[in-house]
PAKOLGU-954922 format. One record per residue (C-alpha): x, y, z. Coordinates in Angstrom, 1 decimal, m for minus. Each point is the difference from the previous one (the first is absolute). Layout:
{{X; Y; Z}} ...
***
This chain:
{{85.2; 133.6; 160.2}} {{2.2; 1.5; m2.7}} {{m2.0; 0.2; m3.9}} {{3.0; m2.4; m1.5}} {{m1.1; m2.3; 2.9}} {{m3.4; 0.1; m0.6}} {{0.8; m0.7; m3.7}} {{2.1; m2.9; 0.3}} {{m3.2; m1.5; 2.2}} {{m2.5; 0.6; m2.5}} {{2.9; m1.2; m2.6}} {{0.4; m3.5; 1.5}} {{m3.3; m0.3; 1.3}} {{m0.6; 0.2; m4.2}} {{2.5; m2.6; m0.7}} {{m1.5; m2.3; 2.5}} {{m2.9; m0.1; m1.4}} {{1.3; 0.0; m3.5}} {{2.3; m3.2; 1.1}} {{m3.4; m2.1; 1.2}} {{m1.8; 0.7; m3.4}} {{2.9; m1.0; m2.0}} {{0.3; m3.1; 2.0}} {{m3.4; m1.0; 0.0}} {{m0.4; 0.3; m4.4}} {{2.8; m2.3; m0.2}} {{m2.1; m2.6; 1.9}} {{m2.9; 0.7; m2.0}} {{m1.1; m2.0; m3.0}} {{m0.1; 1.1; m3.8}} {{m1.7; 3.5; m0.7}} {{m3.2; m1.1; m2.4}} {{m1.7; 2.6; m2.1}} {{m3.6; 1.0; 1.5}} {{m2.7; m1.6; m1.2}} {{m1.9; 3.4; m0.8}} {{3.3; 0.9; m2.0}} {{m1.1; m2.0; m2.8}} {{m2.4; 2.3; m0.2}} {{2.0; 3.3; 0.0}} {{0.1; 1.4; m3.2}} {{3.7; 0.8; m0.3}} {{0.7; 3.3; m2.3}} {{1.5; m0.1; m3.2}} {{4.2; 1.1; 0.3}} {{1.2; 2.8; m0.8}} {{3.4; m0.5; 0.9}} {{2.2; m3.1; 0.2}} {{2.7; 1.1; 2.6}} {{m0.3; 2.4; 3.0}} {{3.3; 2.0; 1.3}} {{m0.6; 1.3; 3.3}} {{2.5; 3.0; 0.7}} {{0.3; 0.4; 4.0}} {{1.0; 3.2; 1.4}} {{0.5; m1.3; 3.7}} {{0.0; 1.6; 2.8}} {{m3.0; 2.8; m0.8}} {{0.8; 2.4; m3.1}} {{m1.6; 3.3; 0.6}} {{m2.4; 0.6; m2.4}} {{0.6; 3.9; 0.1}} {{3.3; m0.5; m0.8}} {{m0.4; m2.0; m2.9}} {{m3.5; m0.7; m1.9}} {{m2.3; 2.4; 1.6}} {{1.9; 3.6; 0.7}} {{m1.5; 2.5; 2.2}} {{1.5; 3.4; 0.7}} {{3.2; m0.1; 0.0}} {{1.7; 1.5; 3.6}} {{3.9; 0.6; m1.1}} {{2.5; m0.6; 3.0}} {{0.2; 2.6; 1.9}} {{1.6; 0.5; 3.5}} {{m3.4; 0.7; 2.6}} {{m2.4; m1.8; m2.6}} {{m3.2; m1.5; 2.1}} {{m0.5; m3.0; m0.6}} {{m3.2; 0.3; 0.1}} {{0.1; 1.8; m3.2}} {{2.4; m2.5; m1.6}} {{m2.2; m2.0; m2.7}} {{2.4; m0.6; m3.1}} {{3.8; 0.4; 0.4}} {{0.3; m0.2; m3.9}} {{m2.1; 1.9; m2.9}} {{m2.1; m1.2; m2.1}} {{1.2; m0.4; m4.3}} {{m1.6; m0.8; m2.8}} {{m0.8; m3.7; m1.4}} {{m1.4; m1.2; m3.7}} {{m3.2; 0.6; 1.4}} {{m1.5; 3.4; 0.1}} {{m1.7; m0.5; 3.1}} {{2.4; m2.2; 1.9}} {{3.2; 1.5; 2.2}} {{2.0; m1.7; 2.0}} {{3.0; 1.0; 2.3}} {{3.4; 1.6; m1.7}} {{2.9; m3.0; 0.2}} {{m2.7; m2.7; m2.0}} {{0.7; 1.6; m3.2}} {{0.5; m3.0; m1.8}} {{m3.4; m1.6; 1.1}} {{m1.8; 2.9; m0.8}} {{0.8; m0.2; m3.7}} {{m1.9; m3.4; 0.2}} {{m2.8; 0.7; 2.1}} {{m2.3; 0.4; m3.2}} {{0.4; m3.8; 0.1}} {{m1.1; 0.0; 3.5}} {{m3.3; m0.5; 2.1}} {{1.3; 2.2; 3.4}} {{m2.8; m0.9; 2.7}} {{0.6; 2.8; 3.0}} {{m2.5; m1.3; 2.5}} {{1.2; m3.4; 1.3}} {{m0.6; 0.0; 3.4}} {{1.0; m2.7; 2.7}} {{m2.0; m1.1; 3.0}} {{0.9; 1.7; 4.0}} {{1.8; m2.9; 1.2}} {{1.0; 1.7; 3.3}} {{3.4; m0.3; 0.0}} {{1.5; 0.4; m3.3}} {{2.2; m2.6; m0.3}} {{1.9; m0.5; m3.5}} {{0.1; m3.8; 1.0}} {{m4.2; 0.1; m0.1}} {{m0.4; 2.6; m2.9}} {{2.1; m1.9; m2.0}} {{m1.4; m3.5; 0.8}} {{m3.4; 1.8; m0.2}} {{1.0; 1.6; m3.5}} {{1.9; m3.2; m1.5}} {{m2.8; m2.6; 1.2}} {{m3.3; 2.0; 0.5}} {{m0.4; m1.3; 3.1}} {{0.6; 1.9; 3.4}} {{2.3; m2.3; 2.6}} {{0.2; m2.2; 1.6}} {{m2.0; m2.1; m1.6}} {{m0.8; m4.1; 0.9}} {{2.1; m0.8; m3.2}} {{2.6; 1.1; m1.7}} {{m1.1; 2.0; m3.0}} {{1.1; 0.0; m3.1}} {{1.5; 2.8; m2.0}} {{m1.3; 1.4; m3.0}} {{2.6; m1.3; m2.4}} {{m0.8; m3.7; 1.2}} {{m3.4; 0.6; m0.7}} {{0.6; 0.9; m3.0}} {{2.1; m3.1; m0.5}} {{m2.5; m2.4; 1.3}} {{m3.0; 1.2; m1.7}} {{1.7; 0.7; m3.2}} {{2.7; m2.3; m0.2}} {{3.6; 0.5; m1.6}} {{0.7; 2.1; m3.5}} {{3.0; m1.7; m0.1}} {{0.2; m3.5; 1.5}} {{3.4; 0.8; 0.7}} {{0.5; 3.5; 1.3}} {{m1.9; 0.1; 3.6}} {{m3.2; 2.2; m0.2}} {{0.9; 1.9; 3.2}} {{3.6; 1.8; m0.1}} {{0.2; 2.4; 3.2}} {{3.2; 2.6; m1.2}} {{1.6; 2.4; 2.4}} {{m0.5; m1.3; 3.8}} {{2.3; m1.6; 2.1}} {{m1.6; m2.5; 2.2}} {{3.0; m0.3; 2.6}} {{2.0; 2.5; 2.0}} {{m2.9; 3.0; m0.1}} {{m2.6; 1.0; 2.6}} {{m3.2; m1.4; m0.2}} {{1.5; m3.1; m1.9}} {{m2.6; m2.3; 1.7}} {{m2.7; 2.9; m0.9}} {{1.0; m0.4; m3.5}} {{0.4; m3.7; m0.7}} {{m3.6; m0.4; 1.6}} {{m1.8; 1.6; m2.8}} {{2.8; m0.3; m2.9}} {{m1.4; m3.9; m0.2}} {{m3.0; m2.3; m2.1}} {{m1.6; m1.0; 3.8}} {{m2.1; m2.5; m0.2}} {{0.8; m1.0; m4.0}} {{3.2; m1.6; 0.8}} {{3.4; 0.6; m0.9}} {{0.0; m0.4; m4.1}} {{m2.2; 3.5; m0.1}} {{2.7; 1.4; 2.5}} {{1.9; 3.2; m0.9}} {{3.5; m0.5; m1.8}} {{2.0; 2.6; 2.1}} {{3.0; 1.8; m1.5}} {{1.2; 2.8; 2.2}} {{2.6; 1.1; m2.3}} {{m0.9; 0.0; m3.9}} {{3.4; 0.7; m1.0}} {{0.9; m3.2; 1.5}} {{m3.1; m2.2; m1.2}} {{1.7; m1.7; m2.6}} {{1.4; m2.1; 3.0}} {{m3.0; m1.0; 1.5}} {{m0.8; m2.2; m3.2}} {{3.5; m0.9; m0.7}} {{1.5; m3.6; 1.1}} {{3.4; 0.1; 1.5}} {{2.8; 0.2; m2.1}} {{1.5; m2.6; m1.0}} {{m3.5; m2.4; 0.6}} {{m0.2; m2.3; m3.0}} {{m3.9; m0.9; m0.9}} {{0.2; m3.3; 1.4}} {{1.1; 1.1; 3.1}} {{m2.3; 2.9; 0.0}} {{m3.0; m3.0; m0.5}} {{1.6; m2.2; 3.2}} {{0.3; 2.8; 2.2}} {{m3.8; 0.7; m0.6}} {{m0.6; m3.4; m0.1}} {{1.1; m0.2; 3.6}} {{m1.1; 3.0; 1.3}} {{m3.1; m0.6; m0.9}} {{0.1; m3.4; 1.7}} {{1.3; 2.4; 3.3}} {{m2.6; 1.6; m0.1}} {{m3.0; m2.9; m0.1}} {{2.0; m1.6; 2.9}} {{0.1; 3.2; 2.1}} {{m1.5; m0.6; 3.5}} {{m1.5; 3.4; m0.1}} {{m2.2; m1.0; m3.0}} {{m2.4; m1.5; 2.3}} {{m1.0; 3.8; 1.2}} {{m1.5; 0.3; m3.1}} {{m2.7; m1.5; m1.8}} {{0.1; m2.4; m3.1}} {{m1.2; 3.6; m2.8}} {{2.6; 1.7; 1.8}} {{3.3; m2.5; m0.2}} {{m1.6; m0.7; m3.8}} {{0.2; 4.2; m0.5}} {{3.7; m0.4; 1.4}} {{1.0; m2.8; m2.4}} {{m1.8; 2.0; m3.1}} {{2.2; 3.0; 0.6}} {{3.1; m1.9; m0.1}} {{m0.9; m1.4; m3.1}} {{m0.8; 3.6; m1.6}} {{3.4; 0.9; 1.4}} {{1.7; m2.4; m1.2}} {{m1.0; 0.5; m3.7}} {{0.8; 3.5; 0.5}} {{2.9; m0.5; 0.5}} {{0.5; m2.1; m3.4}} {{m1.9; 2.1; m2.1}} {{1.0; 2.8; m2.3}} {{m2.1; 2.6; 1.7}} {{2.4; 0.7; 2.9}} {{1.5; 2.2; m2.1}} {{m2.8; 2.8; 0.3}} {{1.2; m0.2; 4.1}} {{3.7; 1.4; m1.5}} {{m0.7; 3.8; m0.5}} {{3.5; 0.3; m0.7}} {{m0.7; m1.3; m3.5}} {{m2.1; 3.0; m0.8}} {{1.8; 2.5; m2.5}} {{2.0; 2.7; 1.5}} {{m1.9; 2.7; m0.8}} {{m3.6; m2.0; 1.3}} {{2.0; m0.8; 3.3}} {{0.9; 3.5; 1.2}} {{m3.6; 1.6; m0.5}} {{m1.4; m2.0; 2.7}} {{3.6; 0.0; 2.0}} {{m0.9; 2.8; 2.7}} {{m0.1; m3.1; 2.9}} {{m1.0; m3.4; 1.0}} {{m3.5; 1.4; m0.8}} {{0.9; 0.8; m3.4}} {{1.7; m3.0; m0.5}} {{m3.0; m1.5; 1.5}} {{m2.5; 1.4; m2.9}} {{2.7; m0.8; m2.9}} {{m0.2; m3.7; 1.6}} {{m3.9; 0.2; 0.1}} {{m0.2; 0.7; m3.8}} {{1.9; m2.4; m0.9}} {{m1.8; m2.8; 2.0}} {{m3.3; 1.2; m1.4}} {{1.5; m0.7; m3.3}} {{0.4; m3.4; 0.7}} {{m3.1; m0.7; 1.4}} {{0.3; 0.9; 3.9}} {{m4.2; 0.3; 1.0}} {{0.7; 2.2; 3.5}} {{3.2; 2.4; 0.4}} {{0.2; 2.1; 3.4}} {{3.0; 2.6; m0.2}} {{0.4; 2.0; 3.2}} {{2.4; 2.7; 0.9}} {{0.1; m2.3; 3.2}} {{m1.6; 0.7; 3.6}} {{2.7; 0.2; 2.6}} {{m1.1; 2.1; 3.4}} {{1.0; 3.6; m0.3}} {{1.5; m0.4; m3.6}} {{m1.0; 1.0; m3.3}} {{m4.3; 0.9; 0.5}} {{0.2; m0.4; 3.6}} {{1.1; 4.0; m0.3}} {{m0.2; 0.6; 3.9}} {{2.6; 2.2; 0.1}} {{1.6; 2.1; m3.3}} {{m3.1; m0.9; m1.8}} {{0.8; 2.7; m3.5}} {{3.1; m0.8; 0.0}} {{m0.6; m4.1; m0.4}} {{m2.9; 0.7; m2.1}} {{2.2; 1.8; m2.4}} {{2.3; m2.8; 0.4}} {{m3.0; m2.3; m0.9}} {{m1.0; 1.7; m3.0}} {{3.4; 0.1; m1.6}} {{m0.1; m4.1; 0.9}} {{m3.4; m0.4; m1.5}} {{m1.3; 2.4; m2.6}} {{2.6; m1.4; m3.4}} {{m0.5; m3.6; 1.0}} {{m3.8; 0.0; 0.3}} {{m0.6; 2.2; m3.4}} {{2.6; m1.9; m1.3}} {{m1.9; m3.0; 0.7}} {{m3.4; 0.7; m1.5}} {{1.6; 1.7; m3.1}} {{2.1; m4.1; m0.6}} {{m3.5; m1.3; 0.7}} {{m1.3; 1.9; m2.7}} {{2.4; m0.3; m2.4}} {{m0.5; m3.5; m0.1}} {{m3.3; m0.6; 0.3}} {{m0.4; m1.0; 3.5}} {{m1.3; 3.3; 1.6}} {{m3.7; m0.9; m0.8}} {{0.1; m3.4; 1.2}} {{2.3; 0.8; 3.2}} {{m1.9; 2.0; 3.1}} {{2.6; 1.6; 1.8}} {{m0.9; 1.6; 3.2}} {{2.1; 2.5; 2.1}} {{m1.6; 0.1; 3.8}} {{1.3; 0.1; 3.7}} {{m1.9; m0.9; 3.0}} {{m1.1; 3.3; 0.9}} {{1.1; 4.3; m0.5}} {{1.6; 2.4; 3.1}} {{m1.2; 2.9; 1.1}} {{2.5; 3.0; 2.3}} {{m2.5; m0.5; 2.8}} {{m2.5; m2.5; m0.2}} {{0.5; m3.6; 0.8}} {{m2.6; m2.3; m1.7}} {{m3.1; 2.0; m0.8}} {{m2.2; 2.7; 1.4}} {{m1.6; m1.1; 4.2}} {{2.5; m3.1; m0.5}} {{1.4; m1.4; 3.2}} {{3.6; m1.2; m1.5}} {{2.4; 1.5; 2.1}} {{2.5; 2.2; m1.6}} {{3.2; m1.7; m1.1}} {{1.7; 3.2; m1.6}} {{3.5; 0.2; 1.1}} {{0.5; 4.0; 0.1}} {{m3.0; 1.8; 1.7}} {{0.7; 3.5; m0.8}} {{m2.6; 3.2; m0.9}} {{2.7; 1.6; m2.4}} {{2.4; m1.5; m2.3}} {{3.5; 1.0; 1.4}} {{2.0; m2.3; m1.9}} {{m0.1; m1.9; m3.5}} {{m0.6; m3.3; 1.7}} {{m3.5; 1.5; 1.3}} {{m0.9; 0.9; m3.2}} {{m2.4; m2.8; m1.8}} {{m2.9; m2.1; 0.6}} {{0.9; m2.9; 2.3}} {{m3.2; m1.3; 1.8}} {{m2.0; m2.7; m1.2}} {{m3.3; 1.1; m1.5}} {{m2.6; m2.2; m0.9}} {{m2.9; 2.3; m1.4}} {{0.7; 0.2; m3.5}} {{3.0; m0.9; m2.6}} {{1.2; m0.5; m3.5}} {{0.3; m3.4; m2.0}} {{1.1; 0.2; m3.7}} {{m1.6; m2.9; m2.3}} {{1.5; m0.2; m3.8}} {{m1.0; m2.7; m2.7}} {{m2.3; m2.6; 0.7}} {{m3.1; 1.4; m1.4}} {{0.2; 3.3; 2.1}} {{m0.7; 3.2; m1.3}} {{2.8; 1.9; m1.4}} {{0.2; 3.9; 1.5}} {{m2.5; m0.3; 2.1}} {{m0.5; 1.8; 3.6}} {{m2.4; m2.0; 2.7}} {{m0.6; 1.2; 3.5}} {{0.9; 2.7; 1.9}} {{1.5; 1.5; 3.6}} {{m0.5; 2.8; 1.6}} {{2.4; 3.3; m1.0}} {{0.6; 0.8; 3.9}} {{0.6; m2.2; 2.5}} {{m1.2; m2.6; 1.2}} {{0.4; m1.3; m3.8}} {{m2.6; m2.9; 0.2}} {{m1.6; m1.4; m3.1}} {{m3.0; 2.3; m0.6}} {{m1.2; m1.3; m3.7}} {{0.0; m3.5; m0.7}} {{1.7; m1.8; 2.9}} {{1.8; m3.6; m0.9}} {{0.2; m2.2; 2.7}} {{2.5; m3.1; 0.3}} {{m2.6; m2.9; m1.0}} {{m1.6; 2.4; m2.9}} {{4.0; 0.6; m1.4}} {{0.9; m3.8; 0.1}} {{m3.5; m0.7; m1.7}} {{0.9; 2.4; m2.5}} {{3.6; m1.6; m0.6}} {{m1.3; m3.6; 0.4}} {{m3.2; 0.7; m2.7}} {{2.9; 1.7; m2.5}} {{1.5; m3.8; 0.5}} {{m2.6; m1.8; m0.9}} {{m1.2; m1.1; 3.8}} {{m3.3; 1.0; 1.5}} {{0.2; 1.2; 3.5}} {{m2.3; m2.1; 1.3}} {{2.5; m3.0; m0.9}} {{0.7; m2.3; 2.9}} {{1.0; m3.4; 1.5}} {{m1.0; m1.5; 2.7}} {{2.8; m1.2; 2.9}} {{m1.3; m1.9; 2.4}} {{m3.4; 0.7; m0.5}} {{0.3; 3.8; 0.0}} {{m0.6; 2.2; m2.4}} {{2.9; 2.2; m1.7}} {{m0.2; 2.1; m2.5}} {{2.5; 1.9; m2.3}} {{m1.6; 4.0; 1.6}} {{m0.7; m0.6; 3.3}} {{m3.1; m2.0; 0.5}} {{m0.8; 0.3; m3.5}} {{m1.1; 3.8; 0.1}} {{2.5; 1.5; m2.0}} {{m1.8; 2.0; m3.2}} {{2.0; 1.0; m2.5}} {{0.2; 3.8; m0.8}} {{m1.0; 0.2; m3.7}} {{0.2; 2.8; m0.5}} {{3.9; m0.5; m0.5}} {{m0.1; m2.1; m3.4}} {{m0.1; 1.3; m3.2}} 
***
C-alpha cells in the first residue's frame, strides 16, 4: 500500500474520531468551573491581548531564528551536510543572529524573548492535522471531546475587552476549498464552550470589512426583522434537538453579539482600507501582511485573542517538500516588514507591553530526519536524493520535532533575551532548556492572567486549560 494511501487512512480514521467527539459535546450539558478551581490562585496579568502569529506548515528553525552553518547551493552538495541554506546576520542584540532575509525583525529582537528549545512530542506519524490540533489545543487527538482552542479559552475564562468586537478573531485561513479542511475546522473551534467563544473567521483581511457589513441598501428596521426572524429559524430548527439546552443558549448568544456588531461603530477597525496610505503598504507584502495590519488594528479596539497565519495548505507555503530555499525566501519577504512592522505600531501606542504576541509553528525540518532521533515516523520527504542536483533539492523539507524556535514580545517577557539551546550539528535537538507544548501554553496562559491548572468539568471529567493541569510556566521568560 502506496504512503499517500496509507495517509489518507490514518487521515480519516482522524476525522472519524474527531466527528464522534464533536458530536458527543454538543449533547453534553453546560461546562461548570471545578470545584478545586476556586482554589487556584490565578496570576496577576501582564498582558491584556494575545496575538498568535502561525507559521503553518513547519518553519525551519535553521532557516529563520536559529542559523547553523550555512551550506550555499552548490551542484553535488550532500545533503547530509546541508544544515542552513541561508547565513546568519546580525540583530539589536549582541548575542542574537538570526537568518539573512528577517532583517527587519532583527532590528526589534532587543524587544524580544527568542526561546530556541521548544520541542514537540514523537507522535509517530507527523501529521500537520495532529501537531496543529496538539499545538492549538494542548491536547493530543483524538480526544472524547472536542477541545477548545486557546483563543476560546481565553475568551471564556477572561471574558470580552470589548463587548462588542469578538475576543477570538482567526486572520488568514480559508476553511473551504484547501486540503485538510476538516483537519482544520476540528481544532480552529471553542469545543465544548459553545458557539459565543467560537473563532470569528476572516480568510481574507482585505475583505473583512464585508463580514461585518449589512447588505446594501438594508435599512435598520429591516436589518432588526431579518434578525428577528432568523433568530426565530434558528430556535425552530429540528436539528436543535442534537444539542443540549447550554449549547442552543451559546448559539442564540453569539447571534446576539453578532448582531450588535454589526450596528456598532467598531466595525470599522475590520476595514484596513481606512488605514493611511503610507501605514497600509508597510504591512502590504501579502494576505499575511494584510493579516498583521488587520491584527493591530483589532487589538486597538479591544479584540482579547488574534491568530494571524500565513495559512497551512498541503505542500504550500511551510510545507517546503520540494524547493524548500526558494519558498523560504519567498516567506521571508511575505513576513519579516509585516511582523516588525507590527510590534514597532504596538509600541508606538502603547499596546506592546500589554499585548503577548507569539510567532510559533507546529514543529522545525530537518534534510534527513523525520521526527526525532530512533523515531518510527516514516519518512514523507518527497525527493530522496544523497546530493543536491538541482535547486528544488536544496532546503530543509522534513518534519522535525526535536527542537524549534518560538518568538514571544510584550506581555511581561524579557526584552533581548536568549533561552534554550540546540545542538550546532545535526541532529539539532534542544540541548539547554527544552520547552515542551504544555510548559509553552502555561507560560502564554500565566502572561494572561490564567493559571494552568484552570479547568471545568464536562460531564463529570476533569479538563484543564494544559493538559491535565500540568502545564508549569517557564519563568524564567518574564522580566
Amino acid at each position: 500500500m502506496s504512503r499517500n494511501v496509507n495517509e489518507s487512512i490514518r487521515r480519516r480514521a482522524f476525522l472519524q474520531e474527531l466527528a464522534a467527539a464533536g458530536a458527543a459535546t454538543l449533547a453534553m450539558g453546560a461546562p461548570r468551573a471545578l470545584a478545586d478551581s476556586a482554589q487556584v490562585s490565578q496570576p496577576e496579568a501582564k498582558a491584556d491581548s494575545c496575538i498568535l502569529i502561525w507559521l503553518a506548515g513547519g518553519m525551519a528553525a535553521p532557516e529563520t531564528f536559529d542559523p547553523k552553518r550555512y551550506t550555499p547551493f552548490e551542484v553535488g552538495l550532500p545533503v547530509d551536510s546541508m544544515v542552513s541554506t541561508f547565513p546568519a546576520i546580525d540583530t539589536a542584540v549582541d548575542n542574537i543572529k538570526i537568518c539573512a532575509g528577517l532583517e527587519n525583525i532583527a532590528s526589534v529582537m532587543d524587544r524580544a524573548t527568542l526561546v530556541r528549545s521548544a520541542v514537540q512530542p514523537d507522535l509517530g506519524s507527523i501529521l500537520h492535522s495532529r501537531h496543529q490540533y496538539h499545538w492549538h489545543t494542548g491536547y493530543v487527538p483524538p480526544q472524547t471531546v472536542a477541545c477548545p482552542h486557546l483563543g476560546a479559552w481565553m475568551g471564556k475564562v477572561l471574558g470580552p475587552l470589548n463587548p462588542v468586537i469578538p475576543p477570538f478573531i482567526n486572520i488568514g485561513q480559508r476553511l473551504e476549498g484547501v486540503g485538510e479542511k476538516e483537519e482544520l475546522k476540528a481544532f480552529t473551534t471553542a469545543g465544548f464552550f459553545g458557539s459565543e467563544f467560537g473563532p470569528m473567521n476572516l480568510p481574507h483581511p482585505a475583505e473583512a470589512s464585508r463580514s461585518v457589513t449589512p447588505p446594501a441598501g438594508m435599512t435598520s428596521q429591516r436589518f432588526a426583522d431579518r434578525d428577528r426572524l432568523f433568530r426565530k429559524l434558528v430556535d425552530q430548527s429540528p436539528q436543535r434537538r442534537f444539542a443540549s439546552d447550554y449549547h442552543q443558549e451559546s448559539m442564540m448568544r453569539s447571534l446576539d453579539k453578532a448582531y450588535r456588531l454589526l450596528s456598532s461603530d467598531e466595525r470599522k477597525a475590520f476595514d484596513i482600507h481606512q488605514e493611511p496610505k503610507e501605514s497600509y503598504e508597510r504591512y502590504d507584502t501579502s494576505r499575511f501582511g494584510r493579516g498583521c495590519l488587520l491584527a493591530r488594528r483589532l487589538v486597538e479596539s479591544g479584540a482579547r485573542f488574534v491568530e494571524v497565519t500565513t495559512e497551512y495548505v498541503p505542500f504550500l507555503h511551510w510545507d517546503t517538500h520540494a524547493n524548500g530555499h526558494a519558498t523560504v525566501e519567498r516567506l521571508h519577504q511575505e513576513i519579516d516588514r509585516p511582523i516588525a512592522q507590527l510590534i514597532l505600531d504596538l509600541e508606538s501606542r502603547g499596546l506592546l507591553d500589554r499585548t503577548l504576541v507569539v510567532i510559533a509553528s507546529e514543529f522545525s525540518r530537518d534534510a534527513i530526519i523525520e521526527g526525532k532521533p530512533g523515531s518510527n515516523a516514516n519518512d514523507q520527504a518527497t525527493f530522496k536524493v544523497d546530493k543536491v542536483t538541482e535547486m528544488k533539492h536544496y532546503g530543509l523539507h522534513r518534519h522535525f520535532t526535536g527542537g524549534t524556535s518560538v518568538v514571544l514580545f510584550g506581555g511581561g517577557m524579557k526584552k533581548g533575551f536568549l533561552y534554550g539551546a540546540t545542538a550546532e550539528e545535526r541532529p539539532l535537538v534542544a540541548i539547554e532548556n527544552p520547552v515542551s507544548v504544555t510548559d509553552l501554553h502555561a507560560t502564554i496562559m500565566t502572561a494572561m492572567g490564567i493559571s494552568p491548572k484552570t479547568g471545568f468539568d464536562i460531564e463529570s471529567r476533569p479538563f484543564y486549560v494544559t493538559q491535565d493541569g500540568h502545564g508549569r510556566a517557564v519563568e524564567d521568560l518574564f522580566a
